[in-house]
C-alpha positions as a printed NumPy array, in Angstrom:
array([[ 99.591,  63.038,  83.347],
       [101.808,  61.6  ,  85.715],
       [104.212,  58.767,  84.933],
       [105.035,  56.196,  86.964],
       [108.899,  56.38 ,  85.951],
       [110.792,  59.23 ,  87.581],
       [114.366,  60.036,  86.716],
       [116.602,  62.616,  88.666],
       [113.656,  63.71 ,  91.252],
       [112.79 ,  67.332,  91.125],
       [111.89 ,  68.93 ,  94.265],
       [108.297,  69.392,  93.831],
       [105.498,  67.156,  92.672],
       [102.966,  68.355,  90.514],
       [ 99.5  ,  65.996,  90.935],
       [ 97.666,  67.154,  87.441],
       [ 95.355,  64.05 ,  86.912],
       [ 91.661,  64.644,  88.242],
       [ 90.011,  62.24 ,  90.683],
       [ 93.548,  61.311,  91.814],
       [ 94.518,  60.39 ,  95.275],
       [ 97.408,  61.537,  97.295],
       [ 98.601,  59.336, 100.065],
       [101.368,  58.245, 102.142],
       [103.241,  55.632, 103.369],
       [106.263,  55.181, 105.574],
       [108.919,  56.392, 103.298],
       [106.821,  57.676,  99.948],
       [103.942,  60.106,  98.932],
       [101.715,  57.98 ,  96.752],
       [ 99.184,  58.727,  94.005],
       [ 96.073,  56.658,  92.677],
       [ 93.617,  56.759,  91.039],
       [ 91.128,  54.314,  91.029],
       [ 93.409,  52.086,  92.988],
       [ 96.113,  52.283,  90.168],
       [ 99.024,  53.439,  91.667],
       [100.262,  55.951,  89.15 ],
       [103.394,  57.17 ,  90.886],
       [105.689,  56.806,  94.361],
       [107.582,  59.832,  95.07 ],
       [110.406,  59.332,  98.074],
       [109.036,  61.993, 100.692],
       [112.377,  62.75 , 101.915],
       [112.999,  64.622,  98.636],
       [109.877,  66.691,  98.87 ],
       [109.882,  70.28 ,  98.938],
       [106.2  ,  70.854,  97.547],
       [103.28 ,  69.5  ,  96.642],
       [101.418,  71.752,  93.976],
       [ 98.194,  70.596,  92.621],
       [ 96.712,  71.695,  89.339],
       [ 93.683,  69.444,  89.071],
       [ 90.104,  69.399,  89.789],
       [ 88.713,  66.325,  91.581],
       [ 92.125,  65.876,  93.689],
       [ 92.155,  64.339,  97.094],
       [ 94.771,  64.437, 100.191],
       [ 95.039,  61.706, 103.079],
       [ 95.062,  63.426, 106.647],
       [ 98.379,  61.875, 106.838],
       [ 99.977,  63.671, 103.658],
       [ 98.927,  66.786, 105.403],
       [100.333,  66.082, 108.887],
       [103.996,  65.079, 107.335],
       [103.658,  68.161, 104.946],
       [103.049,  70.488, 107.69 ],
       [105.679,  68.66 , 110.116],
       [108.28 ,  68.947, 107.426],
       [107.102,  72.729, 106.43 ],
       [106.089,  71.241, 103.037],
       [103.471,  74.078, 101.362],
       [101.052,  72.453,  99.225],
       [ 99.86 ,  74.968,  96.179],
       [ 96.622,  74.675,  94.558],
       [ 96.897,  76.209,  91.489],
       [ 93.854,  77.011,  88.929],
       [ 93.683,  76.103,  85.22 ],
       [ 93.76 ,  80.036,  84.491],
       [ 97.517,  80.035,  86.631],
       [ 95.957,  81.652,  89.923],
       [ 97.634,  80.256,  93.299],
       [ 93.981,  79.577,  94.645],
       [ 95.508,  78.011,  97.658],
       [ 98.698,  77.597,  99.99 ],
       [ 98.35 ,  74.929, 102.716],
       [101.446,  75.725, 105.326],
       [102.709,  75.289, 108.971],
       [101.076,  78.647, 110.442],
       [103.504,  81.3  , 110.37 ],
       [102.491,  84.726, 111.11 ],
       [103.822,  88.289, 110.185],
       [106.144,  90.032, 112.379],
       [104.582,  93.308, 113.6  ],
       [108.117,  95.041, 113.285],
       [108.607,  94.453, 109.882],
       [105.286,  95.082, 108.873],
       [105.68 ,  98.908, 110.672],
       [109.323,  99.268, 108.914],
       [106.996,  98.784, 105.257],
       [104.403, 101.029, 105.99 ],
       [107.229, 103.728, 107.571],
       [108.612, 103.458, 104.3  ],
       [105.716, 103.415, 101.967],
       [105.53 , 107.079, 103.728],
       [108.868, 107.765, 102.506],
       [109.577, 108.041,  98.24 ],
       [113.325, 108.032,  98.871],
       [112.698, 104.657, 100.06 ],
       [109.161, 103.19 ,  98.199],
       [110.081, 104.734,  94.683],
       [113.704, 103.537,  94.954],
       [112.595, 100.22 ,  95.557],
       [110.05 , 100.028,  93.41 ],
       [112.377, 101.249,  90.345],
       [115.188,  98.664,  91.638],
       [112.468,  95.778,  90.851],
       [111.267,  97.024,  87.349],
       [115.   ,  98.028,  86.92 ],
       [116.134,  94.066,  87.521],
       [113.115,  92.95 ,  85.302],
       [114.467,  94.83 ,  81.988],
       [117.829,  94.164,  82.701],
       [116.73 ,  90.52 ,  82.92 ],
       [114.73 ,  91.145,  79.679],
       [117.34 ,  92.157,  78.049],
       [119.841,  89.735,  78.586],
       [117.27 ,  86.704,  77.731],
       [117.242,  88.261,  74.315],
       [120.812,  88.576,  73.631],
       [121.238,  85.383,  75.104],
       [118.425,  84.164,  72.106],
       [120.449,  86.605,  69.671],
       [123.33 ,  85.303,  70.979],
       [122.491,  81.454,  70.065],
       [120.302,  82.29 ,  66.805],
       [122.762,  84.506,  64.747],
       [119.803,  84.632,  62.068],
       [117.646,  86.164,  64.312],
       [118.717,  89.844,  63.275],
       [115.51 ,  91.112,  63.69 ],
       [115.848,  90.829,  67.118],
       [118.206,  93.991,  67.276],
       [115.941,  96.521,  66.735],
       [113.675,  95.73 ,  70.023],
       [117.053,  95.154,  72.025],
       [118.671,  98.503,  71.179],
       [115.21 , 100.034,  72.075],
       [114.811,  98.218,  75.667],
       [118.489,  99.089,  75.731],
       [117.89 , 102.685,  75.506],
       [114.554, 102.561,  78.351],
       [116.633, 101.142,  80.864],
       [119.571, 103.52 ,  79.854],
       [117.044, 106.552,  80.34 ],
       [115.573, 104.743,  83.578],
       [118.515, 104.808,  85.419],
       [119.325, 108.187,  84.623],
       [116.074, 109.985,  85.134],
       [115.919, 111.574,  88.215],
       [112.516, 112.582,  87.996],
       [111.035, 109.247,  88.265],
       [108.605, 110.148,  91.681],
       [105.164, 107.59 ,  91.136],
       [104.607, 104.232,  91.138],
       [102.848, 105.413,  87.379],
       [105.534, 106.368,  85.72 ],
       [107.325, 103.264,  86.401],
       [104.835, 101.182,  85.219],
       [104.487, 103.258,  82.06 ],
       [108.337, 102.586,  81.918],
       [107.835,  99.006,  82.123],
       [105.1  ,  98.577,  79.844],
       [106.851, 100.38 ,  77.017],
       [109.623,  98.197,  77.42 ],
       [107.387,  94.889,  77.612],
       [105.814,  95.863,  74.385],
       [108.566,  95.57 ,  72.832],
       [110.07 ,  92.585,  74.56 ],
       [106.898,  90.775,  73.752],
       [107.116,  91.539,  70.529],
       [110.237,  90.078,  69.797],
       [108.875,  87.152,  71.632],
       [106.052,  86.802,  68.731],
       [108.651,  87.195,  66.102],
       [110.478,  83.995,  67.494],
       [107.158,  81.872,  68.652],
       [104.449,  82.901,  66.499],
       [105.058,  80.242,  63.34 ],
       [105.806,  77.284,  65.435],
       [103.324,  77.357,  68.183],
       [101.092,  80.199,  67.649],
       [102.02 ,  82.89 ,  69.756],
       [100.226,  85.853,  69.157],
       [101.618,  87.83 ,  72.37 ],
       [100.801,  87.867,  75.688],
       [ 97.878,  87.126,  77.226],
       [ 97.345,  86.301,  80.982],
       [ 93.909,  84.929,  80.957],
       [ 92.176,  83.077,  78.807],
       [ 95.209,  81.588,  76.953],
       [ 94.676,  79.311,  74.275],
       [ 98.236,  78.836,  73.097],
       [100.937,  76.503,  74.097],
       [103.067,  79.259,  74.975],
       [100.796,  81.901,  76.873],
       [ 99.549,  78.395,  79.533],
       [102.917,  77.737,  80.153],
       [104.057,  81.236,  81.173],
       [100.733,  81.213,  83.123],
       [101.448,  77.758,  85.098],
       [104.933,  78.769,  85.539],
       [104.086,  82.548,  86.814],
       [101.567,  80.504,  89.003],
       [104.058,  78.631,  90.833],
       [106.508,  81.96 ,  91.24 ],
       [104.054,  83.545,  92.612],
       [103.311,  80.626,  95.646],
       [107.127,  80.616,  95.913],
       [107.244,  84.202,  96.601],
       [104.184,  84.141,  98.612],
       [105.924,  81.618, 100.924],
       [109.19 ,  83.439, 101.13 ],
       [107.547,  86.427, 102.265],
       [105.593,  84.332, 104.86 ],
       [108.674,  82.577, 106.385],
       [110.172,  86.226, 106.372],
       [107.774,  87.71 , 108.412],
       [106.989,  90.197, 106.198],
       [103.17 ,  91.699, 105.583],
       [102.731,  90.357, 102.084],
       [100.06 ,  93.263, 101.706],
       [102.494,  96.104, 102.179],
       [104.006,  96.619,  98.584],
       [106.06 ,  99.397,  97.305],
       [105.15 ,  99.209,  93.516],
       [101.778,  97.711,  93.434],
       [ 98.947,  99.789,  95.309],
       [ 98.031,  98.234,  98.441],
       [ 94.382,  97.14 ,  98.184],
       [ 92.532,  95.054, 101.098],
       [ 92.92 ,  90.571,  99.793],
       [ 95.739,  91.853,  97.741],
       [ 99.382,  90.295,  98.144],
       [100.905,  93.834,  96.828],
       [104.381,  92.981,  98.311],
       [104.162,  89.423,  96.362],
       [104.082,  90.969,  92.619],
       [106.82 ,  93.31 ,  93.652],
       [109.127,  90.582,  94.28 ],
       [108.254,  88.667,  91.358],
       [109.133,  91.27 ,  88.686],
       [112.817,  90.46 ,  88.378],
       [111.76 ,  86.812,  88.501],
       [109.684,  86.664,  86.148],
       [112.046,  86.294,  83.032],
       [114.619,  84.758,  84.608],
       [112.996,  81.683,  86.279],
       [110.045,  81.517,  84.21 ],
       [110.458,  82.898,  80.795],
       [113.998,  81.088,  80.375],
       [112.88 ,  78.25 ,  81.407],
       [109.527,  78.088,  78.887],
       [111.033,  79.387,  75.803],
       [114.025,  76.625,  76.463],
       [111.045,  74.263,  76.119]])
């Protein structure tokens, strides 16, 4: 739900409560819901609007002074899909989008790429656990998965052989396993956590990395967009026609460091 009391504004405000309202006045984006005002946010510290909630309406106006301002607006589904991205309409620069698919035609330049995102994503791993080692000393059975992610991305960076987009996903997913299971070792007894699961999540855990991969993903999106880059054109995911390929290649080294960090701080 939404409170009425905000302290230290973030950025972006996330309407959540169904058969809310979202309008403006001069200097504030306002929410209610049957006429109860449930929360005045000061516009001029907007960045983005994401909604989560079924049921939610939007004034004309809040959409003119979003896309004046070049405020997105996310929609975002209960299973942690952007389902939506309202924006000022920028369009992809037919240079760029040549320069990708020139160098989707050239491994030296695809496969390098695409290992320097799963490379960043370990690394990233990696370090979130130490960090968690780091803070927990009695967490010692958190050394055996560390020494073995340790020794992936050792052997990652020095295989020269590395020449599909298949084995680096077979890298990665070796390495997740075990990631994920120290993961369960720290969550399960407190909230559940039986490992990851991306749809259908029942646990408190698994929604939050959802929701929070959710709004990566429309921050990534609009990056590209702003760019000018074809978010289609990816050098790690397979390019297939509705599919923002170039999207979950950027959000690999993200993903632990803005997301995961920030949910297992929780």
């Amino acid at each position: 739900m939404i409170t009425k009391h905000v302290k230290n504004l973030p950025s972006k405000l996330v309407v959540n409560t169904p058969g809310s309202f979202i309008g403006k006045t001069s200097r504030q984006i306002v929410v209610r819901k049957d006429r109860k005002k449930l929360i005045e946010y000061p516009s001029l510290y907007l960045k983005d609007i994401i909604i989560t909630g079924k049921g939610i309406a939007l004034s004309s106006d809040v959409i003119e002074y979003c896309a004046s301002n070049d405020i997105p607006i996310l929609f975002i589904s209960p299973t942690g899909k952007t389902t939506a991205m309202f924006t000022i309409p920028y369009s992809s620069c037919a240079n760029l989008g040549l320069l990708q698919l020139q160098a989707i035609q050239k491994p030296g330049i695809s496969i390098g790429l695409a290992s320097k995102f799963i490379y960043g994503k370990i690394n990233n791993q990696i370090n979130l656990l130490q960090s968690i080692h780091k803070n927990n000393k009695s967490y010692t059975f958190l050394e055996k998965p560390i020494n073995k992610m340790k020794k992936s991305l050792y052997d990652f960076k020095t295989n020269k052989k590395i020449h599909s987009a298949t084995t680096i996903f077979n890298i990665e997913a070796m390495v997740a396993k075990q990631y994920w299971y120290a993961i369960k070792m720290i969550f399960n007894r407190p909230f559940q956590f039986n490992g990851r699961h991306k749809q259908h999540a029942g646990d408190l855990v698994n929604s939050m990395l959802n929701y929070g991969y959710a709004i990566l993903e429309g921050s990534v999106r609009l990056g590209i967009i702003r760019s000018g880059l074809n978010a289609e054109i990816g050098f790690l995911h397979a390019i297939q026609k509705g599919r923002a390929s170039l999207v979950f290649d950027l959000m690999e080294e993200f993903r632990t460091s803005v997301v995961d960090q920030t949910v297992f701080a929780l």
